[in-house]
C-alpha distance (Angstrom), angle and dihedral (degrees) to the residues before:
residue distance angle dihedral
X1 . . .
X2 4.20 . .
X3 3.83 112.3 .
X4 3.57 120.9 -156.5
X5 3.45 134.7 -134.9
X6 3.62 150.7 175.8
X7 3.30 118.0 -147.8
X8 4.17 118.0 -155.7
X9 3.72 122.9 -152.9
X10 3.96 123.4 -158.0
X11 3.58 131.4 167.8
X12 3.57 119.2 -127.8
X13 4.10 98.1 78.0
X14 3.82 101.3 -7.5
X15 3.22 91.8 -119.1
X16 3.87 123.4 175.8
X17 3.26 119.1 -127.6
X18 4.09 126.7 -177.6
X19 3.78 133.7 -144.8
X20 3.57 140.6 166.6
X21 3.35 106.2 -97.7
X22 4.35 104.4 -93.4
X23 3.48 100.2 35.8
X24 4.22 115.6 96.3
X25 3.84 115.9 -163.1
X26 3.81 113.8 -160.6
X27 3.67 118.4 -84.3
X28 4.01 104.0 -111.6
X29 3.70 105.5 -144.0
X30 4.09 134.1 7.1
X31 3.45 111.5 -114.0
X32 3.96 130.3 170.6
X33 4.02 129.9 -83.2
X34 4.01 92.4 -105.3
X35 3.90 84.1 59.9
X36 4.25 100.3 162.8
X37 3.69 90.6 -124.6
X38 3.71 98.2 74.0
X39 3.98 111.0 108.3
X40 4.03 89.6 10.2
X41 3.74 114.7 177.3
X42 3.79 107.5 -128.8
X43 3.77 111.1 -171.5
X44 3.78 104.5 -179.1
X45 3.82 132.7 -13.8
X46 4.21 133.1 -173.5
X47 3.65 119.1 -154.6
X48 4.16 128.9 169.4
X49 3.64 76.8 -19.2
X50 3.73 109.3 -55.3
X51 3.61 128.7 129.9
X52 3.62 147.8 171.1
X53 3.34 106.3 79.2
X54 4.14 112.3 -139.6
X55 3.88 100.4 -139.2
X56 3.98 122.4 25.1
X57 3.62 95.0 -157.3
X58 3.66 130.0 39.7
X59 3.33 151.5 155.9
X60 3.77 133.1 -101.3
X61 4.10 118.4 -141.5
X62 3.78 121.2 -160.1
X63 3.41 121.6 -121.3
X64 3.51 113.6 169.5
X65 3.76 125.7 11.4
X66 3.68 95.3 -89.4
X67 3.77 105.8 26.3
X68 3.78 133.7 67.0
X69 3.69 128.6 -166.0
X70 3.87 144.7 -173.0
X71 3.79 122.3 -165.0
X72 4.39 104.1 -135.6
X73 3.60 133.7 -168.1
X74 3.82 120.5 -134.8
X75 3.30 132.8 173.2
X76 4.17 133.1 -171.2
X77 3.84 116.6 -117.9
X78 3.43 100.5 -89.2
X79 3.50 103.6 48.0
X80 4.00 139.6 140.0
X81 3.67 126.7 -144.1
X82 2.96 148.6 16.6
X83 3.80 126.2 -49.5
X84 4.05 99.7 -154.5
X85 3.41 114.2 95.9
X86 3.71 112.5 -108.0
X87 3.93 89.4 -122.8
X88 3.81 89.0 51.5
X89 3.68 96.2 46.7
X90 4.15 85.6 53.2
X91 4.02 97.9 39.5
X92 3.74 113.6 137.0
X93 3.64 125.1 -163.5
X94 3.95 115.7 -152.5
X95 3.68 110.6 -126.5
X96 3.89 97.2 175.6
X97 4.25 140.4 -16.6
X98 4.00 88.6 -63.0
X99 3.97 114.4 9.3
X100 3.74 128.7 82.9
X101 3.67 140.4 -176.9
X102 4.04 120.4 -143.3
X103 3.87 119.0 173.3
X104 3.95 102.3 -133.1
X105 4.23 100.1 -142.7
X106 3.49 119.3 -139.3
X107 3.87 92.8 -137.1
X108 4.06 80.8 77.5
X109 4.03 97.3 58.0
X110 3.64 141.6 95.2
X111 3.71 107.0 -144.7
X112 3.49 103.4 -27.7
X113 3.21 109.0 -36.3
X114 4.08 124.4 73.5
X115 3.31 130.3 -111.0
X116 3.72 114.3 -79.8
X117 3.83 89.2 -142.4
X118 3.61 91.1 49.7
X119 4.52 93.2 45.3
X120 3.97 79.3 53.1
X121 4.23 92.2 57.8
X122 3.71 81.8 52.6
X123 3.30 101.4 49.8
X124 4.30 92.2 43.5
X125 3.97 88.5 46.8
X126 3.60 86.2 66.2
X127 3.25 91.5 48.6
X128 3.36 98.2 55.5
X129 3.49 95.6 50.1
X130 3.82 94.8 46.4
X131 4.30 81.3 55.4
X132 3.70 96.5 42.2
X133 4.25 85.4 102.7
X134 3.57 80.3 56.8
X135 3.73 109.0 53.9
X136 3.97 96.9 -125.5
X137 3.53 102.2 120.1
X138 3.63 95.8 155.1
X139 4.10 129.4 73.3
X140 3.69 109.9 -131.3
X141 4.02 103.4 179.3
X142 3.70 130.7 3.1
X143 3.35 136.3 -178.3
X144 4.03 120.3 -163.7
X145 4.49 131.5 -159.6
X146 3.75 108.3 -166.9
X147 4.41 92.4 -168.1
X148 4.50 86.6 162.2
X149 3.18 137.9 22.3
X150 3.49 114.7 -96.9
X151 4.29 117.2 -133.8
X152 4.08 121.2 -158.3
X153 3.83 117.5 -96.6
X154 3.46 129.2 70.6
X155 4.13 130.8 -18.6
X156 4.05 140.1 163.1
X157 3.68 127.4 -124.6
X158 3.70 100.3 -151.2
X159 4.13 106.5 -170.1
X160 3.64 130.0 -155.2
X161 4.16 118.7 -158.4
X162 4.00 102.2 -127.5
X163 3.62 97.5 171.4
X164 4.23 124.0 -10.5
X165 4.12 117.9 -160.7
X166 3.61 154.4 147.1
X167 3.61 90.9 -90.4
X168 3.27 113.2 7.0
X169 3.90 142.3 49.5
X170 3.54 136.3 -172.0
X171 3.44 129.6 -167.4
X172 3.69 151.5 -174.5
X173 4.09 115.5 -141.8
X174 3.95 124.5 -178.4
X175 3.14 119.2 -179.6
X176 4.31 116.5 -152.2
X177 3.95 134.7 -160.5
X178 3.41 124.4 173.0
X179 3.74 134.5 58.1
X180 3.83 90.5 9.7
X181 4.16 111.6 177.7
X182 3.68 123.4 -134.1
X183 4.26 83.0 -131.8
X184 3.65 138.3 25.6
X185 2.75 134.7 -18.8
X186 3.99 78.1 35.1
X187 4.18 85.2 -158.7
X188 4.17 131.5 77.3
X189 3.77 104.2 -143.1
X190 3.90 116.8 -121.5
X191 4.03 88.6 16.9
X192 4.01 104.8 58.2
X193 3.96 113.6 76.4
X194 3.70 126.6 -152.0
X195 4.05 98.5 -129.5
X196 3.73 99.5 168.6
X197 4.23 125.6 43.8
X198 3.75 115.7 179.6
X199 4.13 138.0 154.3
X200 3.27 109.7 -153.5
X201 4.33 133.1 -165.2
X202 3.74 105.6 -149.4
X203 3.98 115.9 -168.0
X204 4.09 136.9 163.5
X205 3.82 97.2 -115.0
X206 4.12 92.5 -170.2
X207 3.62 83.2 66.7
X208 3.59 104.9 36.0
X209 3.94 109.5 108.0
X210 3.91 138.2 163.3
X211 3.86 132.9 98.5
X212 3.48 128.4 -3.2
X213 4.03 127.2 -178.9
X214 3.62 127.9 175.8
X215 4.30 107.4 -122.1
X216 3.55 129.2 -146.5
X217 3.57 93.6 -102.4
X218 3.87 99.0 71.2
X219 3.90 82.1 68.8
X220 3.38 96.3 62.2
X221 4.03 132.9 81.1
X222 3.51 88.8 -108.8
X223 3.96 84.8 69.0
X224 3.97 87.9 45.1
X225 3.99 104.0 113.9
X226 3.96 115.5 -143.3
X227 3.45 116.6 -97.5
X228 3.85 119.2 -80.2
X229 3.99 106.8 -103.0
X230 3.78 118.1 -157.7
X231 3.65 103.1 -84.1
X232 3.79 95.5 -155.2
X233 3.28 99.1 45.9
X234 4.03 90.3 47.6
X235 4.00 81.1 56.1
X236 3.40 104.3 44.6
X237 4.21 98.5 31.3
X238 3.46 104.4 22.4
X239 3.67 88.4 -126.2
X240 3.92 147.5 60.8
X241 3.65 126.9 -168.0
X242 4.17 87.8 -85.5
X243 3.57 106.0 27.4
X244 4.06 138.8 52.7
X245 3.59 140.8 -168.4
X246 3.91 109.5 -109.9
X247 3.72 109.3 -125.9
X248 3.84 131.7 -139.2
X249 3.93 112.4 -124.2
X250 3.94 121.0 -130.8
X251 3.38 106.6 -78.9
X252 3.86 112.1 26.6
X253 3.73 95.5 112.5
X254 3.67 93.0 132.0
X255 4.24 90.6 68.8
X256 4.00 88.2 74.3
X257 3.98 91.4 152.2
X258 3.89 93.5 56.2
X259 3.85 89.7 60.9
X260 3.81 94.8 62.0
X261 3.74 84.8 68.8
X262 4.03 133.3 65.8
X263 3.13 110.5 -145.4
X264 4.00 118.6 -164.8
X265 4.16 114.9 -161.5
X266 3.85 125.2 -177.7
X267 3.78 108.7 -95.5
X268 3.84 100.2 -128.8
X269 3.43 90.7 55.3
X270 3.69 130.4 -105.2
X271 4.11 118.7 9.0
X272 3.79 90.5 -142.9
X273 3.91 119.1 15.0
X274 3.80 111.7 -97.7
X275 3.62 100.1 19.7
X276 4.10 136.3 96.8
X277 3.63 112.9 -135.5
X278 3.81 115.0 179.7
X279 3.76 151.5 144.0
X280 3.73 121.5 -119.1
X281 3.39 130.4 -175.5
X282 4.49 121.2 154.3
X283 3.59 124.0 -83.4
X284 3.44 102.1 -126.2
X285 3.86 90.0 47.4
X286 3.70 99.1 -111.2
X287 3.81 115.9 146.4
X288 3.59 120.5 -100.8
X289 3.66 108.2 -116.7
X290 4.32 134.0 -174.9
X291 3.37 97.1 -85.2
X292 4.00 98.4 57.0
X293 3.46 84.1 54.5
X294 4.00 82.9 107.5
X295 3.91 97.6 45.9
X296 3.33 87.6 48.3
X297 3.91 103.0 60.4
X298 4.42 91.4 39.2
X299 4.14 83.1 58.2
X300 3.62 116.5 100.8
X301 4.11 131.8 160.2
X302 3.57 120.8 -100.9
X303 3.80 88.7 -105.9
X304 3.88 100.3 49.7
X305 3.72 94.8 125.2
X306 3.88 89.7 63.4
X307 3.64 87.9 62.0
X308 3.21 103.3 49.9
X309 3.74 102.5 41.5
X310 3.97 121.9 88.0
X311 3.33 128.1 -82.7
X312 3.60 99.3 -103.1
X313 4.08 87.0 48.2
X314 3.59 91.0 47.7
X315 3.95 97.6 56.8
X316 4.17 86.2 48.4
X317 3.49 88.8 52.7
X318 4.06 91.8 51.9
X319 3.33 90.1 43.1
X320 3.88 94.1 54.6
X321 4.04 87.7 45.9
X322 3.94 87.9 51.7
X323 3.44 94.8 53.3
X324 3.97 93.0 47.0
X325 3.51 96.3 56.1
X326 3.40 104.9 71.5
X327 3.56 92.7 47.8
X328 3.93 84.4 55.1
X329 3.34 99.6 59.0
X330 3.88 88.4 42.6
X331 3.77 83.3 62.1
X332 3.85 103.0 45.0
X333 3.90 85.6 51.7
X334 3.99 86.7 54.5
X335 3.53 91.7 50.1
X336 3.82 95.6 -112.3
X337 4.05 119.1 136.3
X338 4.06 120.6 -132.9
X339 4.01 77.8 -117.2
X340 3.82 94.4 73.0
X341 4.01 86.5 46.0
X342 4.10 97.4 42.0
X343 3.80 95.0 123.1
X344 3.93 84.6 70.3
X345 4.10 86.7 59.4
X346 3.80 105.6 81.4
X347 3.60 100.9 178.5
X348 3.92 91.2 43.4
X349 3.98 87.4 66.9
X350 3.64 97.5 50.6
X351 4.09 117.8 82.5
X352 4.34 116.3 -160.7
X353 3.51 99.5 -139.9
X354 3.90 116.2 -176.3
X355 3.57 120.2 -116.1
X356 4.10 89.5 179.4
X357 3.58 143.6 0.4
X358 3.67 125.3 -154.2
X359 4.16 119.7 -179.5
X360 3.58 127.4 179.4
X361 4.11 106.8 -178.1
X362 4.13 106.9 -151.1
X363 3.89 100.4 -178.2
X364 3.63 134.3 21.5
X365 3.90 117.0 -129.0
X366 3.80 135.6 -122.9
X367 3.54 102.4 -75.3
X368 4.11 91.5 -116.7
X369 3.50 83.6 47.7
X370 4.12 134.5 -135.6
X371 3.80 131.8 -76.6
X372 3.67 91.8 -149.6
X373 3.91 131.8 52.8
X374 4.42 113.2 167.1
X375 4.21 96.6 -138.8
X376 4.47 116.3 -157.7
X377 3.85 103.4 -163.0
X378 4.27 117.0 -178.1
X379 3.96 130.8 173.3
X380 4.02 118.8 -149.9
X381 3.38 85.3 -160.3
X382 3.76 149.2 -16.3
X383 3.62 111.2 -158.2
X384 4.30 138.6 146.6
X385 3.44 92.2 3.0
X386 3.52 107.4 -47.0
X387 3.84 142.1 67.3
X388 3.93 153.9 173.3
X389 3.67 127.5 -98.0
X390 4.20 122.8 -174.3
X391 3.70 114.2 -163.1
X392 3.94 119.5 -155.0
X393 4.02 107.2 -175.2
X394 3.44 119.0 -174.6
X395 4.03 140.2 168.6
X396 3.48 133.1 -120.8
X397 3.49 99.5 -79.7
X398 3.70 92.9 49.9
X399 4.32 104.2 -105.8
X400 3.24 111.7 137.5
X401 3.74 113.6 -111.9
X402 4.21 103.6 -175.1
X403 3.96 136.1 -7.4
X404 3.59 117.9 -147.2
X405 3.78 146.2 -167.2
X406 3.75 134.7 -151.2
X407 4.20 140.2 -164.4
X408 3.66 107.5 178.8
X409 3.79 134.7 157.6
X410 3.58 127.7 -153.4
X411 3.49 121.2 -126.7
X412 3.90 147.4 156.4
X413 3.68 120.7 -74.5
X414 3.20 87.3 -133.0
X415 4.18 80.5 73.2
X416 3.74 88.3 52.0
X417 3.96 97.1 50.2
X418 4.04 107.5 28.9
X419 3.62 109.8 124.2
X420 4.02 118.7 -91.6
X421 3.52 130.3 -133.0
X422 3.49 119.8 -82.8
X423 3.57 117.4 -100.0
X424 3.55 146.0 161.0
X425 3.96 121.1 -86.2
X426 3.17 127.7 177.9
X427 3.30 125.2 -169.2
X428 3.54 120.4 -123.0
């Protein structure tokens, strides 16, 4: 888990001092604006026994006329996910009326490229602020092209205005990398890729009214939401009497984004043969808010496939992982790492990249968001290298908050990580 803290600068000895993140201690002494701590390069730093500090350089802001600060992200050796913020990670800056520049993190990839759920929060935070004249805060459908593979570092979301009204907004978002300019046009012709297409129906759900009937399908099981685990034990334990945290095997270092996520899964295995039911909530304990709506329905457990595969499949599969385990442990007590042995992990050669990405958003969330969302995932069919995924996410009360549909294919890592031709970037 990511701990927070703020770090407090003052003059007199440069001392360091460490707090968690909301409480302010009183600046000792008064010292001028030009105070010598300002930009200070901090290369490592060990407090109550964390380490590893996320960013070696950083910059201090002032807050008060004697006392400058800089909000860091720590974590202790053995933790998960990512320590960026998840409104950091999808900041855009506005560089005219309809093009934007977002830094895509590489604490949200697997491999090296980022999350495609995570790209599309980029892209639909640009949106939003390009709408925010508008009053449509909130995404209502989206539909997502992944042509390239997208790399971590920085990108533009260049916007076109299809259609602007009352109600309703649609838009055109591309997102480039490659060649990006530090002034228009902001692209180099024949060297900047479009990575990212997407149209995208932008709403204000608060104030969206009109009909409502209840359908025959929230009467069937389908409609049935899990059962309700015990929250704080799932927090504090990992695991209830019904549910368990799904672990990462040695090895699978290269799926960074799925470790900014918990996600809980029924310990008997699947509730109903073929699908995933789970609950999610972030690793570093942030609240889920509207605009990871689309991370959240692109982020799957390591073990997905067993979920969704038959039941004869599945018990192969567990009878595979049986077998392995001993051989793992043999292993760790020989020193050896699951890294020298990772032709013997299937699934941790294979990368899920998306084809398509469909979103329909049903309810808008508390405005300071949720810590827990229950997610139904299902696959009609996975077949010759690619396959279908529908995503059902839900809150605790059972109203559906967004629908979403998937085309992936399933290829090698190697895919994911082989080098890419050279080309120019410029930094912006």
């Amino acid at each position: 888990m990511c701990h927070y803290f703020r770090f407090i600068y003052e003059c007199d000895c440069l001392e360091d001092e460490a707090f968690i993140c909301g409480k302010n201690p009183t600046p000792k002494n008064n010292k001028p604006e030009d105070c010598p701590a300002y930009n200070k390069e901090v290369k490592e730093l060990r407090i109550h026994g964390l380490s590893q500090l996320k960013q070696s350089r950083f910059k201090l802001k002032r807050t008060s006329p004697h006392t400058w600060e800089s909000n860091l992200a720590m974590t202790s050796d053995k933790a998960e996910g990512s320590c960026i913020p998840f409104t950091e990670a999808t900041k855009v800056e506005k560089l005219n009326s309809h093009t934007y520049r977002v830094t895509l993190s590489d604490d949200f990839c697997i491999g090296a490229v980022p999350n495609g759920g995570y790209t599309a929060s980029c892209m639909l935070a640009a949106a939003r602020a390009h709408l925010s004249p508008h009053n449509q805060p909130d995404t209502l459908t989206a539909h997502f092209e992944y042509p390239r593979r997208t790399s971590a570092g920085p990108a533009l979301v260049i916007i076109e205005d299809v259609k602007l009204s009352r109600q309703l907004s649609t838009l055109h978002l591309t997102l480039w990398q490659d060649g990006l300019l530090s002034q228009e046009p902001w692209i180099t012709p024949s060297v900047s890729h479009r990575t990212i297409l997407a149209y995208t129906t932008h709403t204000n759900l608060r104030a969206f009214t009109g009909i409502s009937l209840p359908t025959g399908w929230e009467v069937t099981p389908a409609a049935t939401l899990p059962p309700l685990p015990d929250f704080e034990k799932l927090k504090n334990e990992d695991a209830d009497d019904g549910w368990e945290k799904s672990k990462f095997p040695k090895g699978s270092e290269l799926v960074r984004s799925l470790r900014n996520w918990g996600f809980y899964l029924p310990r008997g295995g699947p509730l109903t043969p073929g699908v995933l039911d789970m609950w999610i909530r972030r690793a570093s304990g942030e609240p889920i808010t509207q605009g990871a709506l689309a991370y959240v329905v692109d982020s799957f457990p390591y073990n997905l496939h067993t979920f969704l595969a038959s039941p004869e499949l599945r018990k192969l599969l567990e009878a595979q992982e049986r077998q392995q385990q001993p051989r793992d442990r043999a292993e760790e007590t020989q020193g050896k790492t699951r890294e020298e042995d990772r032709g013997k992990d299937q699934r941790g050669g294979l990368w899920f990249p998306t084809v398509v990405m469909n979103i329909e958003v049903k309810t808008a969330l508390p405005e300071e968001g949720v810590e827990w969302l229950a997610v139904r995932v299902t696959s009609k069919q996975i077949k010759d290298g690619k396959f279908d995924l529908d995503v059902l996410v839900r809150d605790m009360e059972g109203e559906i908050v967004a629908l979403s549909h998937h085309v992936a294919m399933i290829l090698s890592m190697e895919r994911n990580t082989a080098k890419r031709k050279s080309s120019t970037k410029a930094a912006l």
